[in-house]
N, C-alpha and C positions, 0 to 999 in steps of 0.2 A: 128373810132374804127376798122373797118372791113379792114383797110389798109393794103396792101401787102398780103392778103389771094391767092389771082393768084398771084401773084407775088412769095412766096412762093411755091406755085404748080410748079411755072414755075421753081423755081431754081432746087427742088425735080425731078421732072420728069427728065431734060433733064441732069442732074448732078449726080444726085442720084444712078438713073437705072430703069425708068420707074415703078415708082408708085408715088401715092399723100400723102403729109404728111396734107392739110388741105382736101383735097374733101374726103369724107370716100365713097361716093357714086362710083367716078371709080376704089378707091381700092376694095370697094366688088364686082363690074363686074371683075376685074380681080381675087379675088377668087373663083368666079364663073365659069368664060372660063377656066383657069390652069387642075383644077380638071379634067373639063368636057372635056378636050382637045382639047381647042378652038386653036392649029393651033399656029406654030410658038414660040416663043419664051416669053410665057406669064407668067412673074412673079406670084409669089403665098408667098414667105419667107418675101419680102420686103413690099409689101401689108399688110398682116398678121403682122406684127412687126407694122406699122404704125399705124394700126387700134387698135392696142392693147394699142402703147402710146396714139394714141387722145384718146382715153378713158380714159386711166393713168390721160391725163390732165384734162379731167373731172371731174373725179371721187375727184380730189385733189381741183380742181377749185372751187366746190360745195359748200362744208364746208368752206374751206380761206374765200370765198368771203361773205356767209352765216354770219362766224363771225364776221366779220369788220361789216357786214349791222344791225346785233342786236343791238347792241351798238349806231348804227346812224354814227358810223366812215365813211369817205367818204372812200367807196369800189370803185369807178369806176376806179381809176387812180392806183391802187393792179392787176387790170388784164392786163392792156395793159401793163404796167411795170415787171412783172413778162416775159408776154408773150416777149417782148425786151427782159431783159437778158437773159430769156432762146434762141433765137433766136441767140444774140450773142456769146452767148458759144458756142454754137453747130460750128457758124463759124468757130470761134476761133480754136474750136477742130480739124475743116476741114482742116484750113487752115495751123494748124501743122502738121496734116499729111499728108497733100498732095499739101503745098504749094502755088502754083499757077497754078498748074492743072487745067485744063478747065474740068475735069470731074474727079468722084470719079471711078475706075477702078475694086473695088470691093464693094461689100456688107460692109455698115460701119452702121451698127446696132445703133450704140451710137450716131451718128448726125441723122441719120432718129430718131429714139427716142426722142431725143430732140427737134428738130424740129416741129414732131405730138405732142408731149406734148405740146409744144407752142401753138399750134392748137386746141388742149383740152382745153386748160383754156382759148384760146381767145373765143370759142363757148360757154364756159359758162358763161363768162363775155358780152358777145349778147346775151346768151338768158334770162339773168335775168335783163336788161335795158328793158326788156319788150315793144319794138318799135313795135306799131299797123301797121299793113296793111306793114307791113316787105315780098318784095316780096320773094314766095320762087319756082315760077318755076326754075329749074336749069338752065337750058337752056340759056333765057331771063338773068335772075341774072349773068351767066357766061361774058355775050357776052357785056353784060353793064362793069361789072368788069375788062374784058379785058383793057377796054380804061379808066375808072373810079376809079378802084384801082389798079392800076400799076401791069397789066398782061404783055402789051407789054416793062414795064421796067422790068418787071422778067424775061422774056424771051430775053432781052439785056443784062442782068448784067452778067450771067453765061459766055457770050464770053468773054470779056475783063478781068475779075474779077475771074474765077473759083466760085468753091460754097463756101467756104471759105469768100472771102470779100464780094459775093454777100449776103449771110446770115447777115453778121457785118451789111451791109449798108441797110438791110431792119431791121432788129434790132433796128438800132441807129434812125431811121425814126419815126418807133412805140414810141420809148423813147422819143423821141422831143413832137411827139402828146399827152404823156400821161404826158409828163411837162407843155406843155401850157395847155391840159385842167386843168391839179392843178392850173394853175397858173390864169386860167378864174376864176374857184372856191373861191380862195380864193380873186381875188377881187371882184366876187358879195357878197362874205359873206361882205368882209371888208365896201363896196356900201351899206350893206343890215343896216350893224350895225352905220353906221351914219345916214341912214336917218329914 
């Protein structure tokens, strides 16, 4: 489920213009230095915009996934599927306006948007899987992540790719995971209902 979250950051950061569309954590240090004028050339618009979609996806993630779960509808395979298309759009979007650019050259509001919105609804699709003993030092979690959810393929994909197909193809990744899990699903139901 948590696939491509670094991977993602990595496309955000080094494509985007140096802020996080899933860490909300370094984008409030750079709300924090900008203001305080921490020196240099520290964003504060594109931070501020991100943090406000992962929230958006939040806030939206909450209730969807809330509903499907009253009912008893299988809600896990609603969040990482959601969170793919949305992931794909955004590419998509990139990758119309800026073709094969190895980087976005300005502030493009509407793929970071989209992007932290993917990032909001994947955070609430983790945190209502209610996984115990879910490590959450940052740090530790980062550096595991790196080499275990494709930080160092997110930090590949933007050279060859621009943010544009590198978004498509961490997208289409999330979509593959959230078709085999439906597709685990419905054969332990199918498993469950013959024996």
């Amino acid at each position: 489920m948590v696939f491509g979250r670094v991977a993602v950051d990595a496309v955000s950061f080094l494509t985007l213009g140096k802020m996080f569309c899933a860490l909300a954590t370094g984008n409030v240090l750079f709300l924090s230095f900008g203001p305080a004028g921490g020196g240099g050339d520290v964003p504060v618009a594109r931070p501020a915009a991100a943090v406000g979609a992962f929230v958006a996806g939040c806030v939206i993630g909450v209730p969807a996934l809330s509903a499907l779960v009253a009912p008893g509808r299988p809600w896990f395979v609603a969040g990482p599927a959601g969170d793919g298309l949305l992931l794909i759009a955004s590419g998509a979007v990139a990758l119309g306006r800026y073709g094969l650019a190895k980087a976005v050259d300005h502030t493009d509001y509407v793929v970071i948007g989209g992007v932290a919105l993917a990032m909001g609804l994947r955070a609430s699709t983790v945190l209502r899987m209610h996984v115990p003993g879910m490590p959450t030092p940052l740090s530790q979690t980062a550096m595991a992540e790196l080499v275990d959810d494709g930080g160092v393929l997110g930090a590949w994909l933007p050279v060859p790719l621009g943010p544009g197909r590198a978004l498509i193809v961490i997208g289409a990744a999330v979509l593959v995971c959230a078709a085999a899990s439906h597709a685990a699903g419905v054969r332990r139901e199918g498993a469950g209902a013959q024996g």
